[in-house]
SEMAR-197788 format. One record per residue (C-alpha): chain; x, y, z. Coordinates in nm, 2 decimals. Layout:
<rs>
 lumza      x      y      z
     A      X      Y      Z
...
</rs>
This chain:
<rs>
 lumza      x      y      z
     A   4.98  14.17  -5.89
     A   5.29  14.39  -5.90
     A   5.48  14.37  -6.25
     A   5.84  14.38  -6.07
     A   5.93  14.20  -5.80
     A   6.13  14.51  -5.68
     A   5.77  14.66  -5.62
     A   5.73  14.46  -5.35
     A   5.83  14.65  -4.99
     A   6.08  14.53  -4.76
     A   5.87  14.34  -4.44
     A   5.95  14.00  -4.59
     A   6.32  13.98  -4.45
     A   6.36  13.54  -4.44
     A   6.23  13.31  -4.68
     A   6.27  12.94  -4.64
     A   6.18  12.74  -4.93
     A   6.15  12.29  -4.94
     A   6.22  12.21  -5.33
     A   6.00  11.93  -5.36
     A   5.90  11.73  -5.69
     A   6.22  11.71  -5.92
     A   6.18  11.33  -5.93
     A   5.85  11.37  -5.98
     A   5.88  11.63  -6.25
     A   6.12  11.42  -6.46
     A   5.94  11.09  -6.42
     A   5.65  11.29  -6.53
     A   5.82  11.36  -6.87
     A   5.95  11.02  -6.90
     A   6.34  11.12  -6.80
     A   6.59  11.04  -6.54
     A   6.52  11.16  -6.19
     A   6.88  11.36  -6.21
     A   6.78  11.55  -6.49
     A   6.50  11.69  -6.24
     A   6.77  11.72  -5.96
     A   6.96  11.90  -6.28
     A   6.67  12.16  -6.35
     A   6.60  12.22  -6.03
     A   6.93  12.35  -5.96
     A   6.81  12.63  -6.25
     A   6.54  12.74  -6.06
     A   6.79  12.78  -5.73
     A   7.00  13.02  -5.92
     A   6.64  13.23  -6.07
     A   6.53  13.22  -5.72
     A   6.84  13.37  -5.58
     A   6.80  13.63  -5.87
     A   6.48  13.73  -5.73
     A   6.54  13.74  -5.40
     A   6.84  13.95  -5.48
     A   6.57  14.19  -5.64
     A   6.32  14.19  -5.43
     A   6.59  14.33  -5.16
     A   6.51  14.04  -4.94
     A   6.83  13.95  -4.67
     A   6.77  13.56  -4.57
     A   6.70  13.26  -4.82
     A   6.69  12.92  -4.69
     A   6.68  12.61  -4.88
     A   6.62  12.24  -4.78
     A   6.85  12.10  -5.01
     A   6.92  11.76  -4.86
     A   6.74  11.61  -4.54
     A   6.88  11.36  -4.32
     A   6.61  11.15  -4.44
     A   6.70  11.14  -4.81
     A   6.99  10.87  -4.71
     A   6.71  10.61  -4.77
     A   6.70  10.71  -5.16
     A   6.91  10.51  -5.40
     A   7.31  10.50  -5.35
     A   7.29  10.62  -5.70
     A   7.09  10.89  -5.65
     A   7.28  11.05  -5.36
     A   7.60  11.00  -5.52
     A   7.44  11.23  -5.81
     A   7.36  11.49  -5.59
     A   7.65  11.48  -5.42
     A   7.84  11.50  -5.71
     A   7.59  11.81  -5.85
     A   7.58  11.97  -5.55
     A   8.01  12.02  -5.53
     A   7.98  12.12  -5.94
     A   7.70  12.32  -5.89
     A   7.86  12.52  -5.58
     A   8.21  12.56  -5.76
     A   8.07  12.67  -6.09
     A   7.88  12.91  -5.92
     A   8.04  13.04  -5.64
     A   8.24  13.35  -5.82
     A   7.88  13.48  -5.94
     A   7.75  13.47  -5.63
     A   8.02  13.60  -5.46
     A   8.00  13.91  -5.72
     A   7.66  13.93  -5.64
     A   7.75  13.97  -5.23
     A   7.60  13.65  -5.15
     A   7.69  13.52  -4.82
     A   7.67  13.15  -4.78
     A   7.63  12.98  -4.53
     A   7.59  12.53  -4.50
     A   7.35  12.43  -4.22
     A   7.36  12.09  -4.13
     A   7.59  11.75  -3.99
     A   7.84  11.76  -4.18
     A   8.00  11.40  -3.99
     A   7.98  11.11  -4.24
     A   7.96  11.39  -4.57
     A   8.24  11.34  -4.85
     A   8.56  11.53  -4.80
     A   8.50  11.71  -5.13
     A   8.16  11.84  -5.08
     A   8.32  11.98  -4.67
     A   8.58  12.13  -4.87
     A   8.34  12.26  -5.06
     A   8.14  12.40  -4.77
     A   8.40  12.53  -4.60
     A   8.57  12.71  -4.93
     A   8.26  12.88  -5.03
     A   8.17  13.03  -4.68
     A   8.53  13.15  -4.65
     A   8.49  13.34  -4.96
     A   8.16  13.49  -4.93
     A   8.20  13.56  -4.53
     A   8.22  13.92  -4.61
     A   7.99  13.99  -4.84
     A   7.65  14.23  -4.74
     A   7.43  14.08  -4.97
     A   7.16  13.81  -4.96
     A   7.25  13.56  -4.66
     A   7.19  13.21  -4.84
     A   7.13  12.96  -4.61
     A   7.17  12.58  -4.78
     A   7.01  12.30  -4.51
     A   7.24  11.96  -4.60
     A   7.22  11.66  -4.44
     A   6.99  11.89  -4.20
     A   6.67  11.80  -3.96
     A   6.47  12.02  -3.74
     A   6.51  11.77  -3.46
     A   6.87  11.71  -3.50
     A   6.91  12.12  -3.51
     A   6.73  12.11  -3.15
     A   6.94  11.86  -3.06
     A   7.25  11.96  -3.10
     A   7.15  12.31  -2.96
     A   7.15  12.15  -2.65
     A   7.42  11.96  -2.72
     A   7.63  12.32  -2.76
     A   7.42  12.49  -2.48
     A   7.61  12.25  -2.25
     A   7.93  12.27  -2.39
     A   7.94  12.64  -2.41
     A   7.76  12.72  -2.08
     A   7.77  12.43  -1.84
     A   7.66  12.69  -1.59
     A   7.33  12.74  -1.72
     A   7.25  12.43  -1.61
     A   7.25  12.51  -1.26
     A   7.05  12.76  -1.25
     A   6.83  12.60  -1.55
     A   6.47  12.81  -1.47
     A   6.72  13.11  -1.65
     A   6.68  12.93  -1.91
     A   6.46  13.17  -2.19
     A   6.36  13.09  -2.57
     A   6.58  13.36  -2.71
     A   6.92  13.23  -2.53
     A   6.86  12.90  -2.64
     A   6.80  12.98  -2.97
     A   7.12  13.16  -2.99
     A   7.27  12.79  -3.00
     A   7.08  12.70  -3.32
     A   7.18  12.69  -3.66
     A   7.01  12.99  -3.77
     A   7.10  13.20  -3.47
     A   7.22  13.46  -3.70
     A   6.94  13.49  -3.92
     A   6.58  13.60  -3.80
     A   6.29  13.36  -3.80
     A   6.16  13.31  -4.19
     A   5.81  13.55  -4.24
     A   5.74  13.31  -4.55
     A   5.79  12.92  -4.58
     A   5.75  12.78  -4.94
     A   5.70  12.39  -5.02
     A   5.66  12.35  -5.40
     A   5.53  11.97  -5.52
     A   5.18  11.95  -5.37
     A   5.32  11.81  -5.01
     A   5.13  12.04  -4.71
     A   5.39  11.95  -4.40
     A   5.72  12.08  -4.31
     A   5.98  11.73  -4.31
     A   6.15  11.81  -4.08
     A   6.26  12.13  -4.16
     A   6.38  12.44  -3.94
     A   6.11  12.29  -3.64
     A   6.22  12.54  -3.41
     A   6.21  12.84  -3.66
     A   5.88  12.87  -3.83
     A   5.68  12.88  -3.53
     A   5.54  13.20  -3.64
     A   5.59  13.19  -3.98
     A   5.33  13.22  -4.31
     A   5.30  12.82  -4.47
     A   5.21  12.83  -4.86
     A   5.20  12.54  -5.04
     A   5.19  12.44  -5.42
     A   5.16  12.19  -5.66
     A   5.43  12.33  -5.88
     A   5.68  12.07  -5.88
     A   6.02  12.29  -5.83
     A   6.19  12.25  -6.17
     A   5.90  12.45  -6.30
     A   5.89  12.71  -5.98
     A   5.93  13.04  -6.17
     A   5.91  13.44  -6.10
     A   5.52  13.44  -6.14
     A   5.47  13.12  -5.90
     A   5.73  13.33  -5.62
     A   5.49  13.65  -5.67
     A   5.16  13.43  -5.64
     A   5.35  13.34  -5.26
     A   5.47  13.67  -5.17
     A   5.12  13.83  -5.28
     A   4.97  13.55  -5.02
     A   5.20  13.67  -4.78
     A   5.11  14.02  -4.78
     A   4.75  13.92  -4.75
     A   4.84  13.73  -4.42
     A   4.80  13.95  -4.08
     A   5.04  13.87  -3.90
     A   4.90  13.87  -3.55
     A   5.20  13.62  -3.34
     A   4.90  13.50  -3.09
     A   4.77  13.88  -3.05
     A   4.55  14.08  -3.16
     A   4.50  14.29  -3.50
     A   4.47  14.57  -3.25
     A   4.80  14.49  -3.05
     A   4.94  14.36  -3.41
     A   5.00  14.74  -3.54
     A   5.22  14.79  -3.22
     A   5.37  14.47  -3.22
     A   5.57  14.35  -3.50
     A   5.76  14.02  -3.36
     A   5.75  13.76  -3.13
     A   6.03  13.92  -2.93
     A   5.90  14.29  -2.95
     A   5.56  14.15  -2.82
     A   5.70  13.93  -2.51
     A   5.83  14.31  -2.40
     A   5.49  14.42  -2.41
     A   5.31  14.13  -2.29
     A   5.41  13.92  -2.01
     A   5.10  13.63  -2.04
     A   4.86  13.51  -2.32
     A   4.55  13.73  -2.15
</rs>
């Protein structure tokens, strides 16, 4: 295993990462469940950090599902509250750093602080070059497939007509990662092995690791465990080793090969 995670070379361009455990890890210790939600938040920022090293371009984060409205009102209104502190306290450092941020998600129904939030913190960064942070609130992969359709017919009624046009990479252009490639690496910390819901469309192709590090204790040495797994993977998107050293992506390969033979 590499010392620095600048070692590392460049292939892995998009990690997505679930957080899972923080309630876990604090009832664990016999504390609140915010103070995980609290520490958890730490390892965001050393995981940005990293990422930042490591020269990768796309992180993103499932930080709130559409399905965590079930939890307590008292939980949610903690993370809404942390998640508007957390942003504002942070958001000149990342912006120093060229982090551009970006909020996936429904935003109907979310408080008028936390959308002014949003929308603050992605006018500031809109310009930067740096790592493209991706934060997934309120978010679900069907909802994002959804309303893809939902803007495919809004935006280009005409398609409709003449629907057999219709190709994977037009409709993903009305996604809500249509401006960041499709992750190489999906992390879930917290000992959970399925996806929730998350980015559905997106990680058709990509590596899954899972752990049971709950994420408040997620650290540089448990990222460098996943990125070494990673780099063991071949990466073959439903060809062949040999076709593989040709072929690097999904897209590149449907140039080359028209059928599955």
């Amino acid at each position: 295993m590499q010392d620095k995670l600048e070692n590392y070379n460049l292939s892995l361009k998009h990690l997505a990462v679930v957080m899972d455990g923080n309630g876990r890890w604090a009832q664990e210790r016999g504390l609140p469940r915010n103070l995980g939600h609290e520490q958890g938040v730490e390892s965001l920022k050393n995981l940005v950090r990293n990422c930042t090293e490591m020269g990768i371009g796309f992180l993103t984060v499932f930080a709130f599902s559409s399905e965590n409205w079930a939890r307590s009102k008292s939980e949610i209104n903690f993370l809404m509250t942390l998640f508007v502190r957390t942003i504002n306290n942070e958001l000149t450092k990342l912006d120093n750093q060229g982090v551009r941020l970006t909020f996936v998600g429904d935003k109907y129904g979310l408080p008028k602080s936390l959308i002014n939030t949003m929308n603050v913190s992605e006018t500031k960064t809109r310009s930067n070059k740096g790592l493209k942070l991706n934060i997934c609130f309120n978010y679900g992969g069907k909802w994002d497939i959804v309303q893809g359709i939902k803007n495919l017919i809004k935006n280009d009624p005409d398609l409709l007509k003449n629907y057999t046009s219709l190709t994977e990479e037009i409709f993903s252009k009305y996604l809500s990662l249509s401006e960041s490639p499709s992750p190489d690496l999906f992390i879930r910390t917290g000992g959970e092995k399925r996806l929730s819901n998350f980015l559905l469309w997106d990680l058709a192709y990509t590596e899954l690791y899972f752990t049971d590090t709950f994420w408040p204790d997620f650290n540089e040495n448990h990222l460098k465990m996943a990125v070494d797994f990673y780099y063991s993977r071949k990466r073959k998107f439903g060809g062949t080793s040999e076709t593989n050293n040709l072929i690097e992506t999904p897209e590149e390969k449907r140039q080359v090969v028209k059928c599955g033979n």
